[in-house]
C-alpha positions in Angstrom: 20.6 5.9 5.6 19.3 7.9 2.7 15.6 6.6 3.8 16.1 7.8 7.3 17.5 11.5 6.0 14.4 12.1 4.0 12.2 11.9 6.8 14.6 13.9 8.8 14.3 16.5 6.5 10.1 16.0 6.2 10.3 16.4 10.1 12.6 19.4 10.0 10.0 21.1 7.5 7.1 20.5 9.3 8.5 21.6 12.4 8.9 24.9 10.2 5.7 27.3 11.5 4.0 28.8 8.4 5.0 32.5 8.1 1.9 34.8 8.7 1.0 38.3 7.0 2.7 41.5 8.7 0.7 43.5 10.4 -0.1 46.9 8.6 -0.5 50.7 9.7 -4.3 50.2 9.5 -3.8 47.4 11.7 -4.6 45.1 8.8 -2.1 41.6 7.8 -0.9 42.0 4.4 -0.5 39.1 2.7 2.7 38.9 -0.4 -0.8 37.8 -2.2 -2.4 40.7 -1.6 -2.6 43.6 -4.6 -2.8 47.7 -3.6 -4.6 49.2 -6.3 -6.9 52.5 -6.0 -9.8 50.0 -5.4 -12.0 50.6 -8.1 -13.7 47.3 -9.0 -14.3 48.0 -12.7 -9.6 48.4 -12.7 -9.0 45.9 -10.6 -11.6 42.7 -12.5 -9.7 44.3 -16.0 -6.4 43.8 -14.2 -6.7 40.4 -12.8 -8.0 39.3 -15.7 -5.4 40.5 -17.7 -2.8 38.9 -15.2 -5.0 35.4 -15.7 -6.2 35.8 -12.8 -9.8 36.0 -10.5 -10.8 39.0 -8.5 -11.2 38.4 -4.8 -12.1 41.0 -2.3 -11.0 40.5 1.1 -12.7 42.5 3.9 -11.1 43.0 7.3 -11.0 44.9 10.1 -8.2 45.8 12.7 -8.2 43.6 16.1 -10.0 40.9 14.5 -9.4 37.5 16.0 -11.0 35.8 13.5 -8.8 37.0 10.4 -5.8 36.5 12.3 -6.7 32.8 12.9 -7.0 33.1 9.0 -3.8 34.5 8.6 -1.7 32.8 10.9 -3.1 29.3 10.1 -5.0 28.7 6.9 -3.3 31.4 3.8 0.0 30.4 5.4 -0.8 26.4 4.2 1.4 25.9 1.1 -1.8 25.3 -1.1 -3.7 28.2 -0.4 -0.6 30.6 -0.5 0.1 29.2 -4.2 -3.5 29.7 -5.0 -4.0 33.4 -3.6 -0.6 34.3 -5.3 -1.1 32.2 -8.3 -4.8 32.5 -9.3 -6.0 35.0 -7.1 -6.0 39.1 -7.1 -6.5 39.5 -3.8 -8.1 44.0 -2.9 -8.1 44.1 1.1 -11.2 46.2 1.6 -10.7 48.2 5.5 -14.4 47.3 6.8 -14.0 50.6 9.1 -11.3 52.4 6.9 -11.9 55.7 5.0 -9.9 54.6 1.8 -12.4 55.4 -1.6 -13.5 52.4 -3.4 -15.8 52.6 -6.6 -18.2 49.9 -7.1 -18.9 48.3 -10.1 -21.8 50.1 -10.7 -19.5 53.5 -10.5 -20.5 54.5 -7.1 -17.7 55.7 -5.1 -17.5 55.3 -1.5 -15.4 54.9 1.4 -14.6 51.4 2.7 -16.6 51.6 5.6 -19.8 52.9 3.5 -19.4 50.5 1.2 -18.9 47.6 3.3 -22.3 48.8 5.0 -23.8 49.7 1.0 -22.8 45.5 0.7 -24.4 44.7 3.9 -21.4 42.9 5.1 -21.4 42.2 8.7 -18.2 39.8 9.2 -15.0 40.0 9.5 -13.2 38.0 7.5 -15.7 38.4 4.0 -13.8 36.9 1.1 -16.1 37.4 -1.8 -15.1 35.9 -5.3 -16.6 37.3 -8.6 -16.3 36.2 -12.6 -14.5 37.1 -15.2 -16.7 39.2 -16.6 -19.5 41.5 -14.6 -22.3 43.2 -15.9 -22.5 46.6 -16.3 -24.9 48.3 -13.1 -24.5 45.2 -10.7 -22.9 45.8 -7.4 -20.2 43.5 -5.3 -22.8 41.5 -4.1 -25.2 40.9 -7.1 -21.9 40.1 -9.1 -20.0 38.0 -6.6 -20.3 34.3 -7.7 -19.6 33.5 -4.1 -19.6 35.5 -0.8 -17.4 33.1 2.5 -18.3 35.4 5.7 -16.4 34.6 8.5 -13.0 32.8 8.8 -12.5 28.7 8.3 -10.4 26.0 8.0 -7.7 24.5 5.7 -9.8 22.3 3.5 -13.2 24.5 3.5 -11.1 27.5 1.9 -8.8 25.0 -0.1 -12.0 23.6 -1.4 -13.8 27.0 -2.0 -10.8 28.5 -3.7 -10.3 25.1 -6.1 -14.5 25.4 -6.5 -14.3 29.6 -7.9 -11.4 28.5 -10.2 -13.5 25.0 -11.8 -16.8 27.6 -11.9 -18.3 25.3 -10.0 -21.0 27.8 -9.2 -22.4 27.6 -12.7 -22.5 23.7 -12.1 -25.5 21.3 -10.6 -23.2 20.6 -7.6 -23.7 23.2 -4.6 -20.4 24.2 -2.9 -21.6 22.1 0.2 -21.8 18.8 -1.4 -18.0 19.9 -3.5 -16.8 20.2 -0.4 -17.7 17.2 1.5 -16.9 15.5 -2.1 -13.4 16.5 -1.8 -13.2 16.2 1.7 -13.5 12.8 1.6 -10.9 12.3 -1.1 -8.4 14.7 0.5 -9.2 12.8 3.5 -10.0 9.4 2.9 -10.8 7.3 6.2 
């Protein structure tokens, strides 16, 4: 009988839908993960670093059907919540919002300028930068990876486990990592 409850109870939490992010007053989902700062880069890299933590920009925009396929399916999965909450310090950048944000090379703009100054064209951009960034360098030229667009479970499970390992300063490309782990997380 005991046997038979436990996969009762598996069933029952499965059958639980993952909670997604509420919905802002920009129009925005705000994640728990998600930190509000006064978006200057050069704070936010000292404060997730003094939390332990890796800076992660997250650009959005309102009415976006792609991040809310991001929201509502992928940073709900129990993995990827504990990583963005654990390891990450997520700054939600508005792609068309008027909010200042000062770059790491000291130029202050407001989100929409400097989501055009970083040429970013997609909504979701997750871009992922070290622990320590150079002084003059931009977003982009310090970003150790830049994801455009929204994907699935194991492609941001993957990505997120491949910022933390650095595996960007390793021989193996994110591709091959993630068709690597892939096959072990999904082993045929």
């Amino acid at each position: 009988m005991g046997k038979w409850m436990g996969m009762v109870a598996a069933a029952m939490l499965a059958a639980v839908p993952l909670q997604a992010a509420e919905i802002g007053d920009d129009g925005l989902h705000k994640a728990a993960w998600m930190h509000d700062t006064f978006k200057d880069l050069r704070e936010d890299l000292a404060e997730a670093a003094a939390e332990g933590k890796r800076l992660a920009i997250l650009i959005e925009q309102r009415g976006c059907i792609y991040c809310a396929r991001m929201h509502e399916d992928v940073f709900p999965e129990p993995e990827i919540d504990a990583l963005l909450t654990d390891r990450f310090f997520v700054v939600q950048i508005n792609m068309f919002g008027d909010v200042e944000v000062t770059d790491f090379d000291g130029e202050t703009l407001a989100e929409k300028d400097i989501v055009r100054k970083w040429n970013a064209l997609f909504t979701p951009t997750l871009m992922f930068f070290p622990t320590d960034v150079d002084e003059g360098q931009t977003a982009p030229q310090a970003a150790v990876a830049t994801v455009p667009g929204a994907f699935g479970k194991w492609t941001t499970l993957n990505m997120l486990t491949w910022v933390l390992e650095e595996g960007y300063d390793g021989d193996e490309p994110f591709q091959k990592y993630h068709a690597r782990k892939f096959q072990e997380q999904n082993p045929q």
